[in-house]
C-alpha positions in Angstrom: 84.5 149.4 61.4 82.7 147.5 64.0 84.4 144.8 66.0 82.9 141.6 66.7 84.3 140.5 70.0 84.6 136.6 71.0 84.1 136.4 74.8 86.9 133.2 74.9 89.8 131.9 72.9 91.0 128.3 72.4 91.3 127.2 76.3 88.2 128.9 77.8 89.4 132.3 79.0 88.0 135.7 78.3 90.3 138.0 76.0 90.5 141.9 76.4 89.8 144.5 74.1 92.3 146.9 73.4 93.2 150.2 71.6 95.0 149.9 68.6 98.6 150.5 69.4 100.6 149.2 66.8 101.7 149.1 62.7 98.4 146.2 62.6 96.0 144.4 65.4 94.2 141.4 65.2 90.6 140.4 66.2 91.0 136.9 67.8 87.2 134.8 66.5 86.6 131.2 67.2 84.6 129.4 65.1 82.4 127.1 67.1 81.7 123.7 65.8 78.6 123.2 63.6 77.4 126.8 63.6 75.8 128.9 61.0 78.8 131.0 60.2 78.6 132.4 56.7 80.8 135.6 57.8 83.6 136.1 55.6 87.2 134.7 55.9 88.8 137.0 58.8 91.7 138.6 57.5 94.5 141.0 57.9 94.5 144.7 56.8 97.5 146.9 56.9 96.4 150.8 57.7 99.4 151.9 55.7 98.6 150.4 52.6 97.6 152.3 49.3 95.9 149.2 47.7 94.7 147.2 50.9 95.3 143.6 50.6 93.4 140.8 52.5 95.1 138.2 54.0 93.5 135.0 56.2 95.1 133.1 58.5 94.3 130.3 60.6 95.9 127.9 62.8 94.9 124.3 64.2 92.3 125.5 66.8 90.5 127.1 63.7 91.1 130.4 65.3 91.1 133.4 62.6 92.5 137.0 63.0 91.4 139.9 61.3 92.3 143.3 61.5 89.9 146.2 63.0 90.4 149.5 62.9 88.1 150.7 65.9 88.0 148.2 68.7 91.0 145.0 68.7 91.5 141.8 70.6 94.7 141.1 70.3 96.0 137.2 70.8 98.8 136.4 73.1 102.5 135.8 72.2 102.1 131.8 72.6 98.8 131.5 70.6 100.6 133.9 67.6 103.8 131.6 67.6 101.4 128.7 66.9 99.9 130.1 64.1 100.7 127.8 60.7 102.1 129.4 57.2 100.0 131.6 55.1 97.1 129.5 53.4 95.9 131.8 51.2 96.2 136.0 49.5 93.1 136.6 48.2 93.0 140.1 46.0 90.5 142.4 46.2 89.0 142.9 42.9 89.1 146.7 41.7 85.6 148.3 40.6 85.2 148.3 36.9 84.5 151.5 35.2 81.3 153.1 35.1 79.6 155.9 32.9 80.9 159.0 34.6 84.3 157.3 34.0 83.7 156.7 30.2 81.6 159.8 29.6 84.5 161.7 30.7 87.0 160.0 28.6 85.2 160.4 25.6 83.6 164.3 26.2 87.2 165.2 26.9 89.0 163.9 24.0 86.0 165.7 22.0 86.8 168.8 23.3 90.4 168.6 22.9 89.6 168.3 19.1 87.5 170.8 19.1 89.5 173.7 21.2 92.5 172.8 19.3 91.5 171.8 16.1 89.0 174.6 15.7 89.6 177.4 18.2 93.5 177.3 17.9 94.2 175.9 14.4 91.1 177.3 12.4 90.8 173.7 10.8 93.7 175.2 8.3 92.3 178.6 7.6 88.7 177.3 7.3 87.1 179.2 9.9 89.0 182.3 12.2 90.4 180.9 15.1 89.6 182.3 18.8 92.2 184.7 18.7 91.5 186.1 15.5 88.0 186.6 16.5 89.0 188.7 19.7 91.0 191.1 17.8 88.4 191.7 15.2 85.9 192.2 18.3 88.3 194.2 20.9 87.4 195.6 23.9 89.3 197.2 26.7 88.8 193.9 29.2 90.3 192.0 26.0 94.1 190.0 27.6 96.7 190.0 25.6 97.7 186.9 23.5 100.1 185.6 26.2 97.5 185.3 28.7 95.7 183.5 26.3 98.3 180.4 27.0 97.0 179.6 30.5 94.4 177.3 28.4 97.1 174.9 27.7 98.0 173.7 31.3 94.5 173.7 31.8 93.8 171.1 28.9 97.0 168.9 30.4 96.0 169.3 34.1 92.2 167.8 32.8 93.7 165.1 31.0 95.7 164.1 33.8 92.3 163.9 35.7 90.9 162.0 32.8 93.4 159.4 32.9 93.6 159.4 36.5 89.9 158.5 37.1 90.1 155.4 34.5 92.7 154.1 36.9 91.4 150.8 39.7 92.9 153.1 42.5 91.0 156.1 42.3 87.8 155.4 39.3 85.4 154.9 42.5 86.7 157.7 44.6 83.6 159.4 46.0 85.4 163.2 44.9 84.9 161.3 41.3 81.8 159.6 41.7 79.9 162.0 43.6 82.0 164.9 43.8 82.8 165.5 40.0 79.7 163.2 38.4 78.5 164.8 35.9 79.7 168.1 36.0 82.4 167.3 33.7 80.6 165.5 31.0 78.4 168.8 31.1 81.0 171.4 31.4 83.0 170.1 28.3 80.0 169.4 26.3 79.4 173.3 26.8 82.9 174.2 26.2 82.8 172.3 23.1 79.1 174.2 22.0 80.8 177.6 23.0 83.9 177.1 20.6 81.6 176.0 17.7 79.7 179.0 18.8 82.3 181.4 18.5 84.0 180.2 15.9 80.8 180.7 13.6 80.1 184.1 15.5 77.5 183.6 16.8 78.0 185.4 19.8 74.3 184.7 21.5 75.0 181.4 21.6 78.1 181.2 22.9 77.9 183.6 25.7 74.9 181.9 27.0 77.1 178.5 26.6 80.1 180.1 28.7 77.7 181.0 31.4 76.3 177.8 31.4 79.8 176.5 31.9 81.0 178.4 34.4 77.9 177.3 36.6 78.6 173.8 35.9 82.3 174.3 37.0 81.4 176.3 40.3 79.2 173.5 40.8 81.4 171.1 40.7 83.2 172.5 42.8 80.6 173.0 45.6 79.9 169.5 45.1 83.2 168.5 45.9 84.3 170.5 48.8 80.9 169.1 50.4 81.7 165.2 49.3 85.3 165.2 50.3 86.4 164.3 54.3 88.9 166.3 56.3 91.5 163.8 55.7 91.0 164.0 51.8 91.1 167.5 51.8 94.5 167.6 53.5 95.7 165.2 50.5 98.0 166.9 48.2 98.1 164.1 45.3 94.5 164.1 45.4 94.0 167.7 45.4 96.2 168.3 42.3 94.5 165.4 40.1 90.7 166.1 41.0 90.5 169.8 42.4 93.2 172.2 41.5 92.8 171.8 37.6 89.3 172.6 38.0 89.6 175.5 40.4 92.2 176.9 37.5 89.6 176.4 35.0 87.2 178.0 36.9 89.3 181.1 37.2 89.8 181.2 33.2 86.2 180.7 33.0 85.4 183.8 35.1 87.7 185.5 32.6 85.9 184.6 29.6 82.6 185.3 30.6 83.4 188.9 31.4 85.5 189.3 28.3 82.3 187.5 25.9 80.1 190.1 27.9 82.2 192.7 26.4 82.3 191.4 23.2 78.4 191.0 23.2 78.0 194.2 23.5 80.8 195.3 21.0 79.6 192.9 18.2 76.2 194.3 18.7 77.5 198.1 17.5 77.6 199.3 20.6 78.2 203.6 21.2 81.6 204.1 22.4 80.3 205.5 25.7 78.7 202.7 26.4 81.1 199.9 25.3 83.5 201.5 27.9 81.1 201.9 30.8 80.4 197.7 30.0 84.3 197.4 29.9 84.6 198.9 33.4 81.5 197.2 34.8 83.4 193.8 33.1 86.7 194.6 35.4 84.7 195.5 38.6 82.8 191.8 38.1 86.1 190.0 38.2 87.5 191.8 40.6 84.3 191.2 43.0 84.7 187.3 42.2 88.6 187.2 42.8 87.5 188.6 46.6 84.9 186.7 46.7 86.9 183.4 46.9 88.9 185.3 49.5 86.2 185.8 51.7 83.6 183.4 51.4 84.6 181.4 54.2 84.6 177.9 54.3 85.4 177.3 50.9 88.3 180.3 50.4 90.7 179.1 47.9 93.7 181.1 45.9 93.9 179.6 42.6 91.1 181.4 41.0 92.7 184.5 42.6 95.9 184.4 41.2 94.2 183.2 37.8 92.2 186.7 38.0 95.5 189.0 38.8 97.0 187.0 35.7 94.1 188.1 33.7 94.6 191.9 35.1 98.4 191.8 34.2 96.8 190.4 30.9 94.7 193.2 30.0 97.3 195.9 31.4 99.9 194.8 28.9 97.8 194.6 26.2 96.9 198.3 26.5 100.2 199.2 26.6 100.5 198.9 23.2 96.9 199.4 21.8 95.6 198.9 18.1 94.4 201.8 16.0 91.4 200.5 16.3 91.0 200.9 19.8 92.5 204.5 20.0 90.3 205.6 17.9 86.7 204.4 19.4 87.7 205.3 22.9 90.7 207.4 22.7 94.0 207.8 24.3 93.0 208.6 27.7 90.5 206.4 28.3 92.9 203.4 26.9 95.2 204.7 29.2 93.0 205.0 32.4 91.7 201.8 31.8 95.5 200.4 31.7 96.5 201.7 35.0 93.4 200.9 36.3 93.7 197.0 35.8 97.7 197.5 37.1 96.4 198.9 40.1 93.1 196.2 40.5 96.0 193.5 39.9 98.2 195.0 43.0 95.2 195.4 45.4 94.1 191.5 44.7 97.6 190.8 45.4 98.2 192.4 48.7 94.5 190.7 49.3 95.7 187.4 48.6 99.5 187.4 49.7 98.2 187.5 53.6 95.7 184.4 53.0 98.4 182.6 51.7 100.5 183.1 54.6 97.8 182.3 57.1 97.0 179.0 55.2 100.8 177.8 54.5 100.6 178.3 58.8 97.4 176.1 59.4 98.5 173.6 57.1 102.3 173.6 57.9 102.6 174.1 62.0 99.0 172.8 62.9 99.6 169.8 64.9 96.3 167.0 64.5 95.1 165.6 67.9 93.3 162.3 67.7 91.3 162.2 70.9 91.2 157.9 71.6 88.1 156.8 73.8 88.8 154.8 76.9 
């Protein structure tokens, strides 16, 4: 903010600006007689406020203080102990909801239908539910039914968001105006196609609908990292209710798209040769976007990471104990190379990430901020 310095107070002499230096400073403004005035009622801000409110008051000489956050003149001791009782508290009126704010109430409760009416409960036994459809469909890069649970913190982390962004304190935030948008309302309408997809098997249609959703989830996330400001990003409370449930969905997204690649290919009667040379080009792809979110610099992150070394330990397990099926279209020693491979592509993303999150816990822990203040 700007200050608007008066060059006099009340008896004639000049007042000086100076650095804020305190809990709250004051801007002292005289309003001269019969002028054209129509700036608002000068008020009083505190900086450590969540929900700012604005306060005016005035004394005799119809001199009016208002907080600023930049440049202050601040009134002497005699003219502050001369100031009357509080006139007035007006509120600041919170801004209503909008469409992103509604759209993603309403495409989120749709999807939680869907996913758990259809994909989970099979609309009692009408149609085979999601994990039905895997095992009839199994590949090698296919978790096991435990990993399958991460999809439930998701769904509770997003509803959290949901609920948060109807809220007066955060609905206008620009990492929810600008930063999510849209994204959301597409990402779940996708979702929703892709579980309708695959509930009916058609397995076109939802693979193109998963890789349409991951895009709109990386995008997202772009868009955030490049709407948000230093100080937000540093925000813990904001970074669980508008970016970490997305980065986890991202990370189960990266999962399923490999996995419906897989099954693509499987459904479509692939050879057995080549089913496992699209089950090994399926791990290398999530193993090149778990590093990649190490690497990529500045936008490095860990959730989608760990989410990818769960989904290794996922399909590890799962080959530990393999169906009949599966030993007999690619045979014991393939099953079991493919098993130790994703053990050993679980440790090596480890001891990749395990050093980044030291380094970070470092910046963000012993890194002392220095505000540089102009003269």
């Amino acid at each position: 903010m700007s200050a608007e310095n008066s060059p006099e107070s009340n008896n004639g002499e000049e007042t000086t600006p100076r650095r804020k230096t305190s809990f709250a400073d004051y801007h002292l403004v005289i309003d001269e007689p019969n002028s054209n005035n129509n700036r608002q009622e000068a008020s009083f801000m505190s900086p450590n406020s969540t929900f700012r409110e604005e306060v005016g008051l005035h004394n005799d000489g119809s001199n009016r203080f208002y907080f600023d956050e930049e440049t202050t003149t601040l009134p002497s001791r005699e003219e502050i102990n001369n100031l009357e009782p509080l006139l007035y508290v007006p509120q600041r009126e919170p801004s209503p909801l909008n469409r992103i704010n509604y759209l993603n109430a309403v495409t989120y409760a749709a999807h939680l239908f869907v996913s758990w009416g259809i994909g989970v409960w099979g609309i009692d036994g009408i149609v085979d539910t999601r994990w039905e459809i895997l095992k009839q469909y199994e590949t090698l890069v296919t978790p096991a039914l435990w990993a399958q649970y991460l999809w439930a913190p998701i769904l509770i982390l997003e509803g959290l968001f949901v609920i948060a962004q109807l809220l007066p304190r955060y609905r206008n935030l620009p990492i929810v105006q600008e930063g999510t948008g849209y994204f959301f309302f597409y990402c779940f309408l996708l979702q929703t196609a892709w579980t309708l997809f695959f509930s009916f098997q058609l397995f076109t249609f939802s693979f193109i609908s998963v890789v349409l959703a991951l895009i709109c989830l990386i995008s997202l996330l772009l868009t955030q990292i490049h709407t948000i400001s230093n100080d937000e990003r540093r925000s813990w409370l904001e970074y669980m209710l508008f970016r970490f449930p997305f980065f986890l969905h991202t990370g189960w997204m990266v999962l399923m798209t490999t996995d419906h690649f897989a099954l693509l290919f499987r459904a479509f009667g692939t050879s057995a040769h080549m089913q496992a040379a699209i089950d090994i080009l399926s791990l290398a792809l999530l193993l090149a976007a778990g590093v990649a979110c190490l690497i990529r610099p500045p936008y490095s992150d860990f959730v989608i990471p760990a989410v990818i070394v769960w989904c290794f330990l996922g399909i590890a397990t799962r080959l530990e104990e393999p169906s009949e099926k599966m030993l007999e279209m690619y045979g014991n020693t393939l099953v079991l190379a493919i098993r130790d491979c994703s053990f050993i592509l679980a440790g090596v993303l480890s001891c990749c990430l395990a050093p980044c999150i030291v380094v970070w816990l470092f910046r963000e822990c012993c890194t002392i901020r220095v505000v540089e203040l102009e003269e």
